[in-house]
C-alpha positions in Angstrom: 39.3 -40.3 49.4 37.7 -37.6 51.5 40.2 -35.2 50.4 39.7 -35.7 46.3 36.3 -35.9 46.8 36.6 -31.8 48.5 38.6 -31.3 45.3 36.1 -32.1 43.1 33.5 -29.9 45.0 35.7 -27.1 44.6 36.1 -28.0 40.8 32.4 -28.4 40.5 31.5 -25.3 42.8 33.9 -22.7 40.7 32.5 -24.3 36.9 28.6 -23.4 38.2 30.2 -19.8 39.2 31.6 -19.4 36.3 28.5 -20.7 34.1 26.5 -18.5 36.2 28.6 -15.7 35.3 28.5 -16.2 31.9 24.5 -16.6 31.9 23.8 -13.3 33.5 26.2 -11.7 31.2 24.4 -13.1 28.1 21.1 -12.3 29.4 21.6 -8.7 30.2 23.5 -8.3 26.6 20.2 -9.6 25.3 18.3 -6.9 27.2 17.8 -3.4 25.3 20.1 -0.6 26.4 18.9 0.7 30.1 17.0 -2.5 30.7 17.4 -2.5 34.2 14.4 -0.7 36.8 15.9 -0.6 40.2 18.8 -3.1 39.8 16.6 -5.5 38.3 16.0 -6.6 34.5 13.2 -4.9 32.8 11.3 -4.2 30.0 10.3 -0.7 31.7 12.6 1.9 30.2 12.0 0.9 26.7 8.3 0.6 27.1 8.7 3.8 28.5 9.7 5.3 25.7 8.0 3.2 23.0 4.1 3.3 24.4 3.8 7.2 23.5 3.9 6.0 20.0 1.2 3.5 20.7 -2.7 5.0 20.1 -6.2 4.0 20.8 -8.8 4.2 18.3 -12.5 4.6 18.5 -14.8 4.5 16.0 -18.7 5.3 14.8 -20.5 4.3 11.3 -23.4 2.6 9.7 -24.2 0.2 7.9 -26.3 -0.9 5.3 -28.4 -3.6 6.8 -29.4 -6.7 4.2 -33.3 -7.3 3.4 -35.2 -9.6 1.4 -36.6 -7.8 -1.4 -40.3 -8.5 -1.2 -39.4 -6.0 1.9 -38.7 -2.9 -0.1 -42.4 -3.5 -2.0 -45.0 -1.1 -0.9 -47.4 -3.7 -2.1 -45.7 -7.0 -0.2 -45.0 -4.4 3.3 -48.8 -2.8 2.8 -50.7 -6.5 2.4 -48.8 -8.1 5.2 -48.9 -5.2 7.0 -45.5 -5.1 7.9 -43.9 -1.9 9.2 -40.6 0.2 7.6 -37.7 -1.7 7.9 -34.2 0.0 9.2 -31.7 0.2 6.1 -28.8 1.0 8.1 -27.4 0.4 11.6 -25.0 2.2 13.3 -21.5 0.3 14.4 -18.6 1.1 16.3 -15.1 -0.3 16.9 -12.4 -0.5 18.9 -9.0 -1.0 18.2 -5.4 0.6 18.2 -2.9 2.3 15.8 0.7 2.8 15.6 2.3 6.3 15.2 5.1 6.0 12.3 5.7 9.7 11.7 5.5 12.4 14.1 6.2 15.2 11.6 3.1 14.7 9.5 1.2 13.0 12.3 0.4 9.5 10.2 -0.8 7.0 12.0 -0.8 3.2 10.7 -3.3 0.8 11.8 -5.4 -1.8 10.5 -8.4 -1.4 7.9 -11.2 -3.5 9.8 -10.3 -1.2 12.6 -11.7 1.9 10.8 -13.7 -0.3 7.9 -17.5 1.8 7.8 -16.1 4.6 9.8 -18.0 7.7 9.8 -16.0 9.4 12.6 -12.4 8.0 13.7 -11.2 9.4 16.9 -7.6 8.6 18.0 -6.3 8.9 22.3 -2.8 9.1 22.8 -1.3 7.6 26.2 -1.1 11.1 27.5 -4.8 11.3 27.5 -5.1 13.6 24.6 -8.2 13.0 21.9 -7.8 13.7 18.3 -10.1 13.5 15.3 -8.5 11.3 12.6 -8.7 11.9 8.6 -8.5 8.5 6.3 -5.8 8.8 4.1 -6.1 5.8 2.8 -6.9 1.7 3.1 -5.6 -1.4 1.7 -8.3 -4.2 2.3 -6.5 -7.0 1.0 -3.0 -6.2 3.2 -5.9 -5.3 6.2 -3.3 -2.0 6.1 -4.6 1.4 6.8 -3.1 4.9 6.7 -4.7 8.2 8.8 -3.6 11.5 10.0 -3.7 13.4 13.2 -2.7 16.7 14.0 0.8 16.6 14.6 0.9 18.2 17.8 4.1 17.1 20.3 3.5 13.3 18.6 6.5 10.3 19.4 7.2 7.8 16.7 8.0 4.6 16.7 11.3 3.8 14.7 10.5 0.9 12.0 13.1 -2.3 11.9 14.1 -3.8 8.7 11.3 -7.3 9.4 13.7 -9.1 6.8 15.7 -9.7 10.1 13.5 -11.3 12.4 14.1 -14.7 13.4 12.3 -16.9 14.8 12.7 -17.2 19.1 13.1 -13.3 18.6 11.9 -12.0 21.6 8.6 -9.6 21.0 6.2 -7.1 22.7 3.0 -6.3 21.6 0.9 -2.9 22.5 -2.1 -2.1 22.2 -6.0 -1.5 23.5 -7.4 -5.6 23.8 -11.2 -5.5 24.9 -11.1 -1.2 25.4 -9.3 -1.9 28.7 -6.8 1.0 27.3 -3.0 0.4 26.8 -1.7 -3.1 27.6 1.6 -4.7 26.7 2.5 -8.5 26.6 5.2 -10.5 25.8 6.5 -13.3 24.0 8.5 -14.3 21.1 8.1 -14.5 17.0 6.6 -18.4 16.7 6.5 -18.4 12.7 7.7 -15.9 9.4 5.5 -15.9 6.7 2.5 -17.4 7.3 -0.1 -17.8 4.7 -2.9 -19.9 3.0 -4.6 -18.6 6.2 -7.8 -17.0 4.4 -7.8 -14.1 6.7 -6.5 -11.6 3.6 -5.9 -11.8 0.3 -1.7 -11.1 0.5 -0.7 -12.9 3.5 2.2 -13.1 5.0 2.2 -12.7 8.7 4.8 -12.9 11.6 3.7 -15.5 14.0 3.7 -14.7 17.6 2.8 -16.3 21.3 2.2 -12.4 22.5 -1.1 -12.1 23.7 -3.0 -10.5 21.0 -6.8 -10.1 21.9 -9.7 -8.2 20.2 -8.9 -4.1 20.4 -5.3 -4.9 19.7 -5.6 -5.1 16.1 -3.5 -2.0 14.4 -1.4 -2.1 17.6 2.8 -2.5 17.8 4.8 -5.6 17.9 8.2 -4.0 18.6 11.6 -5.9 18.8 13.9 -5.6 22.8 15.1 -2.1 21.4 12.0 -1.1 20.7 11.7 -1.1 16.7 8.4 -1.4 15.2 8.8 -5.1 13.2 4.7 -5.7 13.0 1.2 -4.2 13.1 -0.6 -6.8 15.0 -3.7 -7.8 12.7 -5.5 -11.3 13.9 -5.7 -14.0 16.2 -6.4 -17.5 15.7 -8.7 -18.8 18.4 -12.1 -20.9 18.7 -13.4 -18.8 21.5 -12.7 -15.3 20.3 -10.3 -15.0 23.2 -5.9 -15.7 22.6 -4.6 -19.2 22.6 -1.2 -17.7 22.2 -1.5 -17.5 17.8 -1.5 -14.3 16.8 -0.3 -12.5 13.3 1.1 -9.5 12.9 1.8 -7.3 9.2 5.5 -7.3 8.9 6.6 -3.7 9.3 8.1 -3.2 5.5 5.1 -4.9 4.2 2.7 -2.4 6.0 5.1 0.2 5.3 5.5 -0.1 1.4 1.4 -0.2 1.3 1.5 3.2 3.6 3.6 5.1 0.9 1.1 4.0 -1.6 -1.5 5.2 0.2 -0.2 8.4 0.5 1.1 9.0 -2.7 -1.9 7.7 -4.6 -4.8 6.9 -1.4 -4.7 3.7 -3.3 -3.2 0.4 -3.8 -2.9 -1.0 -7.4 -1.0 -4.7 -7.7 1.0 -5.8 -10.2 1.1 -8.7 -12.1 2.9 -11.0 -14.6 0.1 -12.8 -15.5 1.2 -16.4 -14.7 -0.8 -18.7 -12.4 1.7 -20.2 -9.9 2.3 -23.2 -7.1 4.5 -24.2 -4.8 7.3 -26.3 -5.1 6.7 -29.5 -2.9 8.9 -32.5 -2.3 7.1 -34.0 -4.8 6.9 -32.0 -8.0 10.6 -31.4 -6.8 11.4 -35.2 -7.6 9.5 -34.7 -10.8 11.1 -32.1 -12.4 14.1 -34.5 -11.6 15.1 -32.1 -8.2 16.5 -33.5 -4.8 13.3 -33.6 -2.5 15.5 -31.1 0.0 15.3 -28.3 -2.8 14.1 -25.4 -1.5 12.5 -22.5 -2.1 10.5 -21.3 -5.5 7.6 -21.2 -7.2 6.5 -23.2 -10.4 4.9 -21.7 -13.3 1.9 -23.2 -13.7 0.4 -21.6 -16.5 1.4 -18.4 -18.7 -2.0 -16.0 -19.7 -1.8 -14.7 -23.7 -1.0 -12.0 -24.3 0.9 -11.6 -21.2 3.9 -9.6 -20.2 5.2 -13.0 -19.0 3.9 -14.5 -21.9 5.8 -11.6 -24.2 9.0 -12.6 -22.1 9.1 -16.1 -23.1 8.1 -17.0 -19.6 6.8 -21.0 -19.8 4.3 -23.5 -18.0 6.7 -25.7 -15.9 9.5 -22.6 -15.2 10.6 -22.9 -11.3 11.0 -19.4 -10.4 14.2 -18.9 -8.4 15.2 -15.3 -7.8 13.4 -11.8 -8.1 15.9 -9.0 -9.0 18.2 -11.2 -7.4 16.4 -12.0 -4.2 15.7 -15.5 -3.7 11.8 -16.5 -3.9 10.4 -19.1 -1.2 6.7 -19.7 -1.7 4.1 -18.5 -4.6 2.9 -16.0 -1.7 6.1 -15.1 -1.4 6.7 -14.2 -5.2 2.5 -13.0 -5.4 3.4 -10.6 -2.6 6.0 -9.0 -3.7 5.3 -8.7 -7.6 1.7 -7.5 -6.1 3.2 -4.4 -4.6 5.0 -3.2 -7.5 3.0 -0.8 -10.2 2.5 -1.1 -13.0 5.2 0.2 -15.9 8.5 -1.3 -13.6 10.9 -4.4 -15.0 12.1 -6.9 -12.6 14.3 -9.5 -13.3 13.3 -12.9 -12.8 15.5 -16.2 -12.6 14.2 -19.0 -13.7 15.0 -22.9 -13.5 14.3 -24.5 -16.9 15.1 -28.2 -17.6 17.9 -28.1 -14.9 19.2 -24.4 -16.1 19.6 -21.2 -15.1 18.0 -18.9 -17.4 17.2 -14.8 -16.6 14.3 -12.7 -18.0 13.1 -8.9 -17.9 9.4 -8.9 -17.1 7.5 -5.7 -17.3 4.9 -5.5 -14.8 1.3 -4.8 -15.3 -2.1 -4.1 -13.8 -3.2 -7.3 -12.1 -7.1 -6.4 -13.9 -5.8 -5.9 -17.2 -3.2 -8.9 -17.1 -6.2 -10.5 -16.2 -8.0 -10.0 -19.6 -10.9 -8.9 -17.7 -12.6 -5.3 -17.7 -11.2 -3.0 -14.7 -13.7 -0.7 -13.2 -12.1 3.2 -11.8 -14.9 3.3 -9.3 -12.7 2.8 -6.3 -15.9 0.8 -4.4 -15.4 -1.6 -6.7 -11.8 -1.7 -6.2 -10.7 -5.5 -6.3 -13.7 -6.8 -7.9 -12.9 -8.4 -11.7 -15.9 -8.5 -13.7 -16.7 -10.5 -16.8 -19.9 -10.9 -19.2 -22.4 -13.3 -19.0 -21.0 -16.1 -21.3 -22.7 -18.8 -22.8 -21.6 -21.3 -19.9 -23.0 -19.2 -17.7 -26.1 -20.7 -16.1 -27.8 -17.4 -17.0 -27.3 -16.9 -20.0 -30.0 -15.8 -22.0 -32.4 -15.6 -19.1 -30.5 -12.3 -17.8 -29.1 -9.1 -18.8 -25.9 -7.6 -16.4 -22.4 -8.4 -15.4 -20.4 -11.1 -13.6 -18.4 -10.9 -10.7 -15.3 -13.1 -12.1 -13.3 -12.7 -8.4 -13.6 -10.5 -5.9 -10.5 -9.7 -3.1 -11.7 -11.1 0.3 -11.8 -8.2 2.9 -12.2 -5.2 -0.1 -15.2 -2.6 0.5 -17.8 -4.4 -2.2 -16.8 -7.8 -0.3 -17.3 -6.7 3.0 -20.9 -5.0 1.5 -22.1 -8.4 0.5 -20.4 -9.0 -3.1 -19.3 -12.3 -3.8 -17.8 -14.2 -7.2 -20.7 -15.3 -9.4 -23.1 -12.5 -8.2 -25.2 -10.9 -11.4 -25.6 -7.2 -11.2 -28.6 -6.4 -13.1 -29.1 -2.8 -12.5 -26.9 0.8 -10.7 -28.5 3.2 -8.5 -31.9 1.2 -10.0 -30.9 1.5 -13.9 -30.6 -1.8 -15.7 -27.5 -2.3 -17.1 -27.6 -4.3 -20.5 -23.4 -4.9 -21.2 -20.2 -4.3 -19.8 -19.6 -1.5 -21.8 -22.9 -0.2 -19.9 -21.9 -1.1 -16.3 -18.6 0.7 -16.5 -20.1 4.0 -17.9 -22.4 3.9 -15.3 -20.3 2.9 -12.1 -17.0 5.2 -13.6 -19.4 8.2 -13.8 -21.7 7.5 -10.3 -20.4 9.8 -6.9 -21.6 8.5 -3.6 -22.3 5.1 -3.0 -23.3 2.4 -5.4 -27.0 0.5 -5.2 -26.3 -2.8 -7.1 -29.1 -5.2 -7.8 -27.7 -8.4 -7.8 -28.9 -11.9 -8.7 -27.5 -15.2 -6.7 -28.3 -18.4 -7.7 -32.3 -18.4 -7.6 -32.8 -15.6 -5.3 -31.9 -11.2 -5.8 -31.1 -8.4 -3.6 -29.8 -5.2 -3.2 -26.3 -4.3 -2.1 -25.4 -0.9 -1.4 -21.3 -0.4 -1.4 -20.3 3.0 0.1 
């Protein structure tokens, strides 16, 4: 017995050697190439050639500061003998940016890193300090393009985000609480995250990295050091990481950033269907296994629209776009949002249990809309109506209505919300649309809009 019980030790003993060896062979395949620091498995020669890429950002502006408006009369301020009121405050920010092309020294990062900026100054690893010019910023992506003198610059080689999986492993660089460079580690938690509220086109990478404040606009790179995110928010009560954080997937922030620089601009496309997502339940009702997935249903086709024009109907369950399979409204709203306006796509449809294929030209997302767009690029993202006869206001007021307005864009973050009356530009009244567009189109500098919210008015001044 004694003897076949040393047998079975030896069995047992040579297995775990050979599991063993099999372990620390998949773990060092799963480490980037030269991921070894003195015998041992590390992070350290990637990082070392991947944090170069990785900037700091500083940055100085104002403000305009919000007052009641019985504080701008002479009258009101003179009686009460109050004294002049600050207009503006100055700001400044923190944060970090990603270095995506040495050659022409651009620099992605977010835009609430740089949002108000009157000055943006950028520090490279090496210590180096550059002034930054704005190329360009996308408020509803939270994506924004600048330019630095390219001098000696490393960049940071994009990956195809398409790939990620989820377990991927992940670092994340960047500047958290202007402590300077700091990388952390972890892995992707989620893929396409949305309904968040943080931006109007979400559709973030999950990730336990420790992302803090001063990170935002920093790299989330994959083991071989690929840029697969721009790290953009946190979800936390305290302000502090709780091991959520979001980044931009790379050819999301990458498709804005040629936008940008073609145009300094983003303007989204649109079909002009309203859409939802296709839940167990509506599944089952439009006679579907509950397992189906993927898709978005139609929920309602504008006039006049090019889906309309199509033959696009209420109840479609959108399937593919140009052949790529759709799995979420945000999904389908992302990515007709990027295109312009002028290209055909191909959408697949599933009507009454079959397959059917249409050409959709897109269009501007304002004028599918059936709402006036205004050129004044302050008021980029802001759709505007008249004040119809269900308006509350009607008849007591003469101005414009704020129809929507994209969370995050410069008249939102200036105070602007949906259902705001402007009343008057740069202090001239403005009687009709036709009036407010001539106005803002023609107007240089910033914009001093007199608005009117429920019972109570102010000024709001979008630079």
């Amino acid at each position: 017995m004694m003897s076949i019980a040393r047998e079975y030790s030896r069995y047992f003993l040579l297995f775990g050697l050979v599991i063993g060896a099999l372990l620390t062979v998949a773990v060092q395949a799963a480490l980037p190439q030269k991921g070894e620091a003195n015998g041992v498995p590390s992070l350290a020669p990637m990082l070392e050639e991947v944090t170069p890429a990785v900037v700091n950002i500083s940055t100085e502006g104002t403000v305009q500061m919000r007052q009641n408006p019985l504080f701008n009369d002479p009258f009101f301020r003179r009686f009460f003998d109050f004294p002049e009121m600050p207009r503006e405050r100055k700001t400044q920010s923190l944060g970090s940016g990603v270095i995506v092309d040495a050659e022409r020294g651009l620099v992605l990062t977010n835009n609430h890193v740089i949002a108000n900026a009157d000055t943006i100054n950028v520090t490279l690893r090496d210590g180096r300090e550059f002034s930054a010019e704005l190329i360009g910023t996308d408020p509803a992506t939270d994506v924004a393009l600048i330019k630095i003198p390219a001098e000696d610059l490393t960049a940071l080689e994009p990956a195809d985000s398409e790939d990620l999986r989820v377990g991927d492993y992940v670092v994340a660089i960047g500047n958290p609480f202007g402590l300077g460079q700091t990388v952390t580690s972890g892995i992707v938690s989620a893929l396409a995250r949305s309904g968040l509220s943080i931006l109007g086109y979400e559709d973030f990478i999950q990730t336990d990295a420790s992302i803090n404040p001063g990170n935002s606009g920093g790299a989330l790179v994959n083991l071989r050091g690929e840029l697969v995110g721009i790290n953009t928010a946190i979800f936390s009560q305290s302000g502090g990481n709780i091991g959520i954080g979001f980044a931009i997937p790379i050819n999301l922030a990458m498709t804005i950033s040629e936008q940008l620089l073609e145009h300094g601009e983003v303007k989204r496309g649109s079909i002009g269907v309203q859409i939802q997502d296709l839940n167990p339940e509506l599944a089952e009702a439009f006679g579907l296994s509950k397992k189906h997935e993927g898709g978005a249903v139609i929920v309602q086709v504008f006039d006049g629209s090019p889906a309309a024009e199509a033959g696009l109907q209420a109840g479609d369950i959108v399937q593919r776009l140009n052949n790529a399979p759709v799995t979420s409204t945000s999904d389908l709203r992302n990515r007709i949002g990027l295109l312009r306006a002028g290209e055909t796509v191909s959408l697949t449809v599933l009507r009454d249990g079959e397959e059917k294929t249409y050409k959709v030209e897109i269009s501007d997302e304002q004028a599918v809309a059936g709402q006036p767009a205004a050129r004044n690029e302050k008021l980029q993202g802001v759709t505007l109506d008249e004040i119809g006869p269900d308006h509350p206001m009607h008849g007591k007021l003469q101005g414009v209505v704020v129809a929507d307005i994209e969370r995050g864009v410069r008249a939102w973050q200036a105070g602007l919300r949906a259902g705001d009356v402007i009343t008057s530009v740069n202090r001239r009244a403005v009687r009709s649309m036709q009036e407010f567009l001539q106005l803002v189109d023609n107007l240089e500098g910033a914009l001093l809009l007199r608005v009117v919210r429920g019972n109570s008015a102010a000024f709001i001044v979008i630079k």
